[in-house]
C-alpha positions, -999 to +999 in steps of 0.1 A: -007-253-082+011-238-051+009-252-018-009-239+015+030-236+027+039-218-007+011-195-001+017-185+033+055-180+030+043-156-001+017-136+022+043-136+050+067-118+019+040-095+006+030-086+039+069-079+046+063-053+015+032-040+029+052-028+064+079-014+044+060+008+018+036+015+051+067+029+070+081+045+041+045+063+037+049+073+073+083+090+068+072+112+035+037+121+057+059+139+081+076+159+057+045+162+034+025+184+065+052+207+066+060+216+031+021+213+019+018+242+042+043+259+023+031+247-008-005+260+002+003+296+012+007+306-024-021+292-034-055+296-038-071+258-026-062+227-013-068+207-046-042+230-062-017+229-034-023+188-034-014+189-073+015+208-070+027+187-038+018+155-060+048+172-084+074+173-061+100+143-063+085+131-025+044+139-039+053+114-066+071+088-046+037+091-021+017+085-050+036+057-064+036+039-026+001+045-024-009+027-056+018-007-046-001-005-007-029-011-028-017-039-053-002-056-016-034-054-004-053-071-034-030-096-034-029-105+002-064-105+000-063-129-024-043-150-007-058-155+023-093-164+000-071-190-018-055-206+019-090-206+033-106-221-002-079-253+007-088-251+041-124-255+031-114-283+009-096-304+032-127-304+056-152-311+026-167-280+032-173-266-007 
């Protein structure tokens, strides 16, 4: 069983992740309005311009970085449940 201090240095790392992937996010959005734009003028809808972007070496990097955001996020999440579960035990509270 980890500790409360275990836990928190973990959330602190994982949140550390979470600003990275975030920022990197931020850096393929700015290129991502200009090419999509590109991308869209030959063809004939969004959804087909959004596949074709999502095929591009940066489309699949944004894909991938969306996916760990969201693994970070669970697992932050489920942190914080389990620090507030000991918190709750200390003070007899369950």
């Amino acid at each position: 069983m980890q500790t409360p201090n275990d836990l928190s240095l973990k959330l602190e790392e994982l949140a550390a992740d979470y600003g990275a992937v975030c920022e990197r996010l931020g850096t393929i959005g700015t290129g991502k309005a200009e090419t999509w734009l590109k991308i869209r003028e030959g063809t004939t809808s969004d959804r087909q311009a959004d596949k074709l972007w999502e095929a591009t070496l940066s489309g699949r990097e944004e894909v991938g970085l969306r996916w760990r955001e969201r693994g970070l996020l669970r697992q932050m999440s489920a942190i914080r449940t389990r620090l507030r579960v000991l918190s709750d035990e200390v003070k007899n509270m369950y």
